[in-house]
The first five atom37 places (N, CA, C, CB, O) and aatype in JSON, in Angstrom:
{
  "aatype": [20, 20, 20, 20, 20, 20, 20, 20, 20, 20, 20, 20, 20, 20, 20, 20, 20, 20, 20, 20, 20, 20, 20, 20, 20, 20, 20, 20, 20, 20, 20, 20, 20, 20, 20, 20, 20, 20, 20, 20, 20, 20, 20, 20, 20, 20, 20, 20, 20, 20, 20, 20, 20],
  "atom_mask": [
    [1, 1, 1, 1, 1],
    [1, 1, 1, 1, 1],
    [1, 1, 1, 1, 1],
    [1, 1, 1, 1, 1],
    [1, 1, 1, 1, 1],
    [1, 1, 1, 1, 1],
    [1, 1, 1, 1, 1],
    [1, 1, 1, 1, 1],
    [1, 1, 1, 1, 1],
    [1, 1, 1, 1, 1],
    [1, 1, 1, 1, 1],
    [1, 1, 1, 1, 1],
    [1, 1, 1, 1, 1],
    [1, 1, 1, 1, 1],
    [1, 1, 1, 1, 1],
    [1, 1, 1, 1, 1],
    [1, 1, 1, 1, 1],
    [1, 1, 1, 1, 1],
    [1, 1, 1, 1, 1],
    [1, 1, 1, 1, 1],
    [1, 1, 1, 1, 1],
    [1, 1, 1, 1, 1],
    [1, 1, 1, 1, 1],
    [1, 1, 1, 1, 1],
    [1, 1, 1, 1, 1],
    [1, 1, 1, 1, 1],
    [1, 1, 1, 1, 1],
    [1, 1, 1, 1, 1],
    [1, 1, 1, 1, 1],
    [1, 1, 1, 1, 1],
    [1, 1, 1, 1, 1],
    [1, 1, 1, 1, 1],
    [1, 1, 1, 1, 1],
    [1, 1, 1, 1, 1],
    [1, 1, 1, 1, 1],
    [1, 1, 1, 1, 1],
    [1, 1, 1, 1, 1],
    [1, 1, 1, 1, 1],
    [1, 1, 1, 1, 1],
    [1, 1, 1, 1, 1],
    [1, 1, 1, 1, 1],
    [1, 1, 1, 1, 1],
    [1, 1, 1, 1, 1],
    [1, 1, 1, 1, 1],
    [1, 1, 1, 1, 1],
    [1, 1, 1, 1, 1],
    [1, 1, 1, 1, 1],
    [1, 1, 1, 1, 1],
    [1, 1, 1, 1, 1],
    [1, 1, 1, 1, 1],
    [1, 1, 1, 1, 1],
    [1, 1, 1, 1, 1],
    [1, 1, 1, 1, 1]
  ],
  "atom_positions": [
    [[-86.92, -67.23, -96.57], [-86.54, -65.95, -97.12], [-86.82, -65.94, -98.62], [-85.07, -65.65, -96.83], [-86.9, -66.85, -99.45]],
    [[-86.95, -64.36, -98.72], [-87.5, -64.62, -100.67], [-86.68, -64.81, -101.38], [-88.16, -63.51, -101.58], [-85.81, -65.39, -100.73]],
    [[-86.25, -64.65, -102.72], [-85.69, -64.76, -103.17], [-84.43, -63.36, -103.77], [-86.46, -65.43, -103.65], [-84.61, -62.4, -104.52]],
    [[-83.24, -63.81, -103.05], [-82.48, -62.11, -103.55], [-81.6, -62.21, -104.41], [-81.64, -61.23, -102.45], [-80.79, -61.28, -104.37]],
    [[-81.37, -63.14, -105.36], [-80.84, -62.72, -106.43], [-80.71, -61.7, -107.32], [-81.02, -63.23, -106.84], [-79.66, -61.45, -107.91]],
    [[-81.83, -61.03, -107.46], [-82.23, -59.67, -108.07], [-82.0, -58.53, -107.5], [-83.43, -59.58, -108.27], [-82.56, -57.52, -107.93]],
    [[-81.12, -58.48, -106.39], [-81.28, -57.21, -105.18], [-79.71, -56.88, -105.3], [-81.89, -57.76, -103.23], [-78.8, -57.7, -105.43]],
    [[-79.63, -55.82, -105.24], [-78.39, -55.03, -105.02], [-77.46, -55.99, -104.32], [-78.64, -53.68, -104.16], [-78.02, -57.07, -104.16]],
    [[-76.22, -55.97, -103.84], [-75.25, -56.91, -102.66], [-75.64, -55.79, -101.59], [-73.13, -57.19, -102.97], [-75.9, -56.42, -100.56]],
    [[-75.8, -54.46, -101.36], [-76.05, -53.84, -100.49], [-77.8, -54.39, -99.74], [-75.79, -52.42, -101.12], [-78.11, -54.78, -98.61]],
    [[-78.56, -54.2, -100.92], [-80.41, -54.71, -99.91], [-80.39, -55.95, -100.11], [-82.25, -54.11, -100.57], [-81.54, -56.41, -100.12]],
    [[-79.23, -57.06, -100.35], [-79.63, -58.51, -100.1], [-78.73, -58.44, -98.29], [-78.81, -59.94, -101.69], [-79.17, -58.83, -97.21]],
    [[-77.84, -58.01, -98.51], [-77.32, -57.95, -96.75], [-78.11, -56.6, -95.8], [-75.25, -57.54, -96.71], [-77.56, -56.2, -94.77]],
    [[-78.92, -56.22, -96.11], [-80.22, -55.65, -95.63], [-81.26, -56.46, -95.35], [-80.72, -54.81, -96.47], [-81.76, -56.56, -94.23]],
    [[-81.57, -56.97, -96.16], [-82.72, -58.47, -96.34], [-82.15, -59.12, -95.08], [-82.52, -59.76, -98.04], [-82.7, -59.36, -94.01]],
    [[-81.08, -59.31, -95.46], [-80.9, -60.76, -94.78], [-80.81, -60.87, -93.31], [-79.64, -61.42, -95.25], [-81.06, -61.8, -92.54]],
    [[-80.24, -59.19, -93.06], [-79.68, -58.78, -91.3], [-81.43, -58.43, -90.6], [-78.22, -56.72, -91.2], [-81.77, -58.51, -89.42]],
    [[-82.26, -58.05, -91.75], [-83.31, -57.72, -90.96], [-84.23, -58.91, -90.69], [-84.02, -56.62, -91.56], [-85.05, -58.91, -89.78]],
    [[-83.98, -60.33, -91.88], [-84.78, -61.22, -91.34], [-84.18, -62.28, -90.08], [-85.25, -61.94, -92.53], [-84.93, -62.94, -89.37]],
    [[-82.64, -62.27, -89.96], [-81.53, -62.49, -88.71], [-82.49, -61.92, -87.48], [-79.81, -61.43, -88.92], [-82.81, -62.56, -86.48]],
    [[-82.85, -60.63, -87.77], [-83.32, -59.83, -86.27], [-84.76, -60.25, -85.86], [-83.37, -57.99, -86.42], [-85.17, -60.62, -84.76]],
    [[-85.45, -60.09, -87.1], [-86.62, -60.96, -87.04], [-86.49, -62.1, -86.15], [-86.95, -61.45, -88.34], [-86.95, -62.15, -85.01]],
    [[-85.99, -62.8, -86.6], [-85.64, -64.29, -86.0], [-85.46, -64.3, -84.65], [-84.37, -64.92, -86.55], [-86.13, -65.05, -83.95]],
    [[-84.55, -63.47, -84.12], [-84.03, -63.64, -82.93], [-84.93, -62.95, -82.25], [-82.71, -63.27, -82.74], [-85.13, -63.53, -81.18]],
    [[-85.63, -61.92, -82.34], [-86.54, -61.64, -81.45], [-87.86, -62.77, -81.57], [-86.9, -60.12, -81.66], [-88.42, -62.68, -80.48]],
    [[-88.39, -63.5, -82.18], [-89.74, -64.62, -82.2], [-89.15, -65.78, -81.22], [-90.18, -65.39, -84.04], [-89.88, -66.22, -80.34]],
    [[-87.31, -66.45, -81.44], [-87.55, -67.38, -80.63], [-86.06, -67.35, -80.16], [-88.23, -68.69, -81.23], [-85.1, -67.94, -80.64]],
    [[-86.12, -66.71, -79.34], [-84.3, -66.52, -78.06], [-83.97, -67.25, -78.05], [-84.0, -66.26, -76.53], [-84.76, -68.18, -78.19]],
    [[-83.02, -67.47, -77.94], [-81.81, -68.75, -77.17], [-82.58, -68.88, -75.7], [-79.67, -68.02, -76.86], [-83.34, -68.01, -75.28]],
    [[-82.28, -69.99, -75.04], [-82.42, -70.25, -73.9], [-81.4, -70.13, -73.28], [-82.87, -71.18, -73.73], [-80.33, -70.26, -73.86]],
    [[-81.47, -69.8, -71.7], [-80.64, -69.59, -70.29], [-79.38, -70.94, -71.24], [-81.84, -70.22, -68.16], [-79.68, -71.74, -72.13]],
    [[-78.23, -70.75, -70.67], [-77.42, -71.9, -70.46], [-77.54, -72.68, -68.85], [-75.9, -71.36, -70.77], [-77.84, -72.14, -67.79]],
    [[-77.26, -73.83, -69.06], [-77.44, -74.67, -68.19], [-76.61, -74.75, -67.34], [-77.63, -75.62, -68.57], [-76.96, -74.88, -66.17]],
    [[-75.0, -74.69, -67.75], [-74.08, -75.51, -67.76], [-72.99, -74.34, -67.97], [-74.26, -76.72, -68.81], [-73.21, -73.61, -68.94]],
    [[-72.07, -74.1, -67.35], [-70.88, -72.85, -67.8], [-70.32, -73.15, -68.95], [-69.59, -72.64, -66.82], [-70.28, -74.36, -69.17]],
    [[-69.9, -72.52, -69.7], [-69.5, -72.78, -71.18], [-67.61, -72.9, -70.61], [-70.1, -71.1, -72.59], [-66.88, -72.09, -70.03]],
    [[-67.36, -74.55, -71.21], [-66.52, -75.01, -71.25], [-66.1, -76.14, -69.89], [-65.89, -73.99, -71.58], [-65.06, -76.64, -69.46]],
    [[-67.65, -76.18, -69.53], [-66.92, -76.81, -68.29], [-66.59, -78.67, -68.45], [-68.08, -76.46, -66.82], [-65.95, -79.43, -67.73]],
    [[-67.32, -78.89, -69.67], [-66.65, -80.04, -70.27], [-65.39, -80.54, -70.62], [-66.99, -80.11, -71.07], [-64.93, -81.69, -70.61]],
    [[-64.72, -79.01, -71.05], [-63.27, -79.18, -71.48], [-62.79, -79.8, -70.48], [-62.45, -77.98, -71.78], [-63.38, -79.95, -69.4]],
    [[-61.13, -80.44, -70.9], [-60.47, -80.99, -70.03], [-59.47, -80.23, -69.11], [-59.94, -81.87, -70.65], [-58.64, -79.67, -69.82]],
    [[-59.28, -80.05, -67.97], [-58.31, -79.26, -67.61], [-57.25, -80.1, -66.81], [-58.87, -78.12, -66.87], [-57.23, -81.14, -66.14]],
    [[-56.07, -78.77, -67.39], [-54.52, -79.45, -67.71], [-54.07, -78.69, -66.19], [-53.43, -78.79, -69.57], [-53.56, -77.57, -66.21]],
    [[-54.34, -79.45, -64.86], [-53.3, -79.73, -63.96], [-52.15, -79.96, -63.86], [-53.44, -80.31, -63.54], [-51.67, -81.01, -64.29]],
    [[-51.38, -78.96, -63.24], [-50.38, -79.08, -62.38], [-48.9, -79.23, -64.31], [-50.83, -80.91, -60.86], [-48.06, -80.03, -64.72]],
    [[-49.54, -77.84, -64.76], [-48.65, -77.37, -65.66], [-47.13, -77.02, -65.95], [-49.07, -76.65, -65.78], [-46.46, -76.8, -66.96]],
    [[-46.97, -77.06, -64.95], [-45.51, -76.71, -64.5], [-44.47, -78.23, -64.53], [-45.63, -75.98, -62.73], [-43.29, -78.16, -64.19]],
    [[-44.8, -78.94, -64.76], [-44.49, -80.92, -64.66], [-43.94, -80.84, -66.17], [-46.35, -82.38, -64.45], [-42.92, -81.49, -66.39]],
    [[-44.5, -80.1, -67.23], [-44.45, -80.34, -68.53], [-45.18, -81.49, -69.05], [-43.23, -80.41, -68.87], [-46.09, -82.05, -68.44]],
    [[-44.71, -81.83, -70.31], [-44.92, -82.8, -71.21], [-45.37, -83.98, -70.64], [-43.86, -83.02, -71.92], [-46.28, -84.67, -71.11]],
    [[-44.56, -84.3, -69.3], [-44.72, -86.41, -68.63], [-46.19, -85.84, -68.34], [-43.44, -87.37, -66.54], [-46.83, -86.39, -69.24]],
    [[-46.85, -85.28, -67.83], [-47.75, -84.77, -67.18], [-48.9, -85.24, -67.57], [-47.71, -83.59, -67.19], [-49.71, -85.89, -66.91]],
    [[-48.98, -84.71, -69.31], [-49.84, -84.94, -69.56], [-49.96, -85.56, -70.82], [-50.34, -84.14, -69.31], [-51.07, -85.91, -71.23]]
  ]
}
């Protein structure tokens, strides 16, 4: 990106959202693989309290 020191605070967050969009349309995110969070740990049988877990 060029340089925006010299630019209004209004056309440097202009600049910046249009080179953001730029961006994202040349190279997408990819599919996820994997469900988001399925790493986390899950807390069984909640009702036990505290000894539990």
């Amino acid at each position: 990106m060029a340089d925006t020191s010299k630019l209004s605070k209004e056309d440097r967050k202009k600049a910046k959202r249009a080179v953001r969009k730029k961006k994202k349309a040349e190279k997408p995110l990819g599919k996820r693989t994997v469900p988001r969070g399925s790493a986390k740990r899950k807390v069984k049988k909640m009702v036990r309290g505290q000894s539990k877990r």
